[in-house]
Structures are given as C-alpha cells and as structure tokens.
C-alpha positions in Angstrom: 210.0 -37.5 137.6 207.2 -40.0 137.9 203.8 -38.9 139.7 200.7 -39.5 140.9 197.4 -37.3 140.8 195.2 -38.2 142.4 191.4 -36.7 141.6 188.9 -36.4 144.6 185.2 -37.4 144.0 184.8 -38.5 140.3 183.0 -41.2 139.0 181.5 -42.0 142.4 177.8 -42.5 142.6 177.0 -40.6 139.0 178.7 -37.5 140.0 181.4 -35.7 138.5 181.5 -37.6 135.5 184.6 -38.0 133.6 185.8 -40.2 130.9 189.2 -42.1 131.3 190.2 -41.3 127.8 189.3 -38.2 127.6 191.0 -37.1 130.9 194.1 -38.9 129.5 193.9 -36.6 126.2 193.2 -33.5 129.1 196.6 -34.6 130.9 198.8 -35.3 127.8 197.1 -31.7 126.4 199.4 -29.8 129.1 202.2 -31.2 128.7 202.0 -34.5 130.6 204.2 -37.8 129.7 203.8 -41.2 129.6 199.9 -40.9 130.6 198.8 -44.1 132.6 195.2 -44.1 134.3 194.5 -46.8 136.8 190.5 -47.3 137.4 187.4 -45.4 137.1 188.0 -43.0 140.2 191.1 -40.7 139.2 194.4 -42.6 139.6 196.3 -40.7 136.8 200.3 -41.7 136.7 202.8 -39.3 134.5 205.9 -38.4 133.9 207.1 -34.1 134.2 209.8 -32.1 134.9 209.9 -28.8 135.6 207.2 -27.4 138.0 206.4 -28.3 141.8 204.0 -30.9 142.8 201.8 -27.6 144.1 202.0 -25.9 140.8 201.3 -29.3 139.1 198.2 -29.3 140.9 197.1 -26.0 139.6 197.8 -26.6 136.0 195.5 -30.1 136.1 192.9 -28.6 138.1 192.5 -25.9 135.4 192.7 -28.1 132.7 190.2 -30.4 134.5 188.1 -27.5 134.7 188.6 -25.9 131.0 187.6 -29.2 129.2 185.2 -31.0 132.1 184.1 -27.9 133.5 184.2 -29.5 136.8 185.7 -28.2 139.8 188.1 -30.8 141.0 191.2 -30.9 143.6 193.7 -32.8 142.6 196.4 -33.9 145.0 199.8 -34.6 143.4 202.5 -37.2 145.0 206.1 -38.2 143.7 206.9 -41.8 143.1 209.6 -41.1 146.5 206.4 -39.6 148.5 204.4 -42.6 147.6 206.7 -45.0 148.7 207.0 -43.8 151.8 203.3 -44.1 152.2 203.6 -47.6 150.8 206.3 -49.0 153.4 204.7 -47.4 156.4 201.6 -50.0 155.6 202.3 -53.3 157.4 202.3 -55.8 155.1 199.6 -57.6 157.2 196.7 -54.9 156.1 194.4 -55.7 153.3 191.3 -54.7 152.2 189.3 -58.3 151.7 186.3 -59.7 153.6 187.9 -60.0 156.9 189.5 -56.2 156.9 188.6 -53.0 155.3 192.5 -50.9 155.3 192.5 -47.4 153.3 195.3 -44.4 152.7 193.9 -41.2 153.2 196.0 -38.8 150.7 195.7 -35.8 152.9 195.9 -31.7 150.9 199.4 -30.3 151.7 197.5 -27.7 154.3 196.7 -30.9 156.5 199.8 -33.0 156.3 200.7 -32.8 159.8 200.5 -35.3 162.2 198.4 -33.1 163.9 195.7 -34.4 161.8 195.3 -37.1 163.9 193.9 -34.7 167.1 191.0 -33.9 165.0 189.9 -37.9 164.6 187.6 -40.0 166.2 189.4 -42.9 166.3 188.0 -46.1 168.9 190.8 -47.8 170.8 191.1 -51.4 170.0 188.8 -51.4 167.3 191.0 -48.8 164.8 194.4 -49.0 164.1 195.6 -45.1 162.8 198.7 -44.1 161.5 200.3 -41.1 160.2 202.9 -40.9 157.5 203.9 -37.5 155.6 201.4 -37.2 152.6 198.6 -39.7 154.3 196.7 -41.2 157.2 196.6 -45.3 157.4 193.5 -46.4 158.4 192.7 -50.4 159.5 189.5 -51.7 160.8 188.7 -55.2 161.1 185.5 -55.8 158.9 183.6 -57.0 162.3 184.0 -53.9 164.1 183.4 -51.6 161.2 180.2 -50.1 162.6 181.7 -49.4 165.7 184.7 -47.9 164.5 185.5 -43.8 163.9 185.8 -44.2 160.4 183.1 -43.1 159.7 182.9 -40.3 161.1 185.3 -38.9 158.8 182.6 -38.5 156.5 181.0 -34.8 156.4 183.9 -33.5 158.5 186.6 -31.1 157.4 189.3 -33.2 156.8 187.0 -35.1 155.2 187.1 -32.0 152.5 190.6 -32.4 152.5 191.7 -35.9 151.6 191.3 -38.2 149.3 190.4 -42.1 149.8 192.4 -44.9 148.4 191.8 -48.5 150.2 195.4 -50.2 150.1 195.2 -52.5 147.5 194.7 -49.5 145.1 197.5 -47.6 147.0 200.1 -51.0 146.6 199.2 -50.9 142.7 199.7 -47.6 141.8 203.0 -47.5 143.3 203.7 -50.7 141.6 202.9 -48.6 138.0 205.1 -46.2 139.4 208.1 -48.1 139.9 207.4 -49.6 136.3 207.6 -46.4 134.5 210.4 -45.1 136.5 212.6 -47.7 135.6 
C-alpha cells in the first residue's frame, strides 16, 4: 500500500531541523519502501504492508525521535484517503496571487465534521469544507485579513492538524498514483 506521512512543523522558520536525506535513510531504516520526499517541510511518500496507518505513525514518530531526537507527530494517509481529499477540492481553488486554498490534514482524534463548530469561519469571505481525513480551506487573497483563517493559529485544532496549501496536496497525490501503478 502506498502512503503518505505527513510531518507537522519541520523546517519552518529554523525550527525542528531535519535533513531530507537523512530522514529518508530514518524511513527506509524501519522498514519503509520506495522512499519518495517531496519538499523541505515533511511530505514523505512510501510503500508498507502490514501495520495500520495508526501504528505506522508510532513506529516513524519513534524513529523520528531516536535519530532527530525531535518530538514530531506524524499524520499518516493511504493513497485511497488522499484521493478523497483530492476530489473534494473544486478544481477552481488554487493557491496563486489571486487565492490562497490549503488542506488541513486533521489527527484521527479530530476527523469529525464536528471540527468545523470549533472554527471561525467569515461568511462570504471563507469557503470551508470538510472531507474525512481534512478541512478545505479557500480565501480569496483580497479578503485574507478579514477572513477566520487565521485564527486557527494558537488554537487547539491548530495543535492538531497539519497545513498543506493545494498545490502541494494535488502533487503529492500525483507521486502517489505514480508509485502505485
């Protein structure tokens, strides 16, 4: 089966520091296949069988911490998961100079649409969607101050997701239909 972790807050303003290489060499250590990361910020695609996606997460969070010795969550999604995240985005949303459009990976003990009573989120300026594994989030550039986005930031869930803007979210899942074919 072809996955997707997903690492929460490295490489992002100095902190949590981790080289791409070296992480590869962390993920092929335990047992990981076909080892493919996309970008600086954790987009780590693989291959396993075996274990669930919850005990996958375990075993990469402790390797993560045995060789970086950094506490990091790591949020693992199946190439079928992500394509369901991927067709719920209307094909209209970009992230470019005219929209800003992200996928919020949300920690299994969030993945409700529940979430969503817990936002702020500014009618007719923010466009919110939820889909199983993730909230869809579209703002146009303009009205980015104004909108609830930001006030994500420093909240709860905020501790509980992970940020991918959509253009990173359509090319992972196009490197996971590549190696699962």
């Amino acid at each position: 089966m072809v996955y997707i972790a997903l690492l929460r807050g490295i490489n992002v303003g100095g902190k949590n520091k981790i080289d791409m290489k070296l992480l590869k060499q962390t993920f092929e250590q335990v047992g990981m296949n076909d080892v493919v990361i996309y970008i600086n910020t954790g987009n780590i695609i693989f291959s396993y069988k075996g274990i669930t996606k919850t005990e996958l997460s375990r075993v990469l969070e402790e390797a993560i911490h045995n060789d970086f010795g950094l506490q990091i969550k790591v949020v693992v999604r199946s190439v079928d998961d992500v394509r369901g995240i991927i067709n719920a985005i209307p094909d209209t949303w970009k992230n470019d100079k005219d929209m800003t459009s992200d996928v919020m990976f949300l920690w299994d003990e969030i993945d409700d649409e529940s979430v969503l009573e817990n936002l702020v989120i500014k009618p007719n300026i923010d466009t919110v969607k939820y889909v199983p594994g993730a909230i869809l989030w579209s703002v146009d550039k303009k009205n980015v101050t104004k909108s609830g986005k930001s006030r994500i930031v420093g909240s709860k869930i905020y501790k509980q997701v992970t940020v991918r803007n959509v253009n990173t979210a359509r090319k992972i899942y196009e490197l996971m239909q590549a190696q699962n074919s």
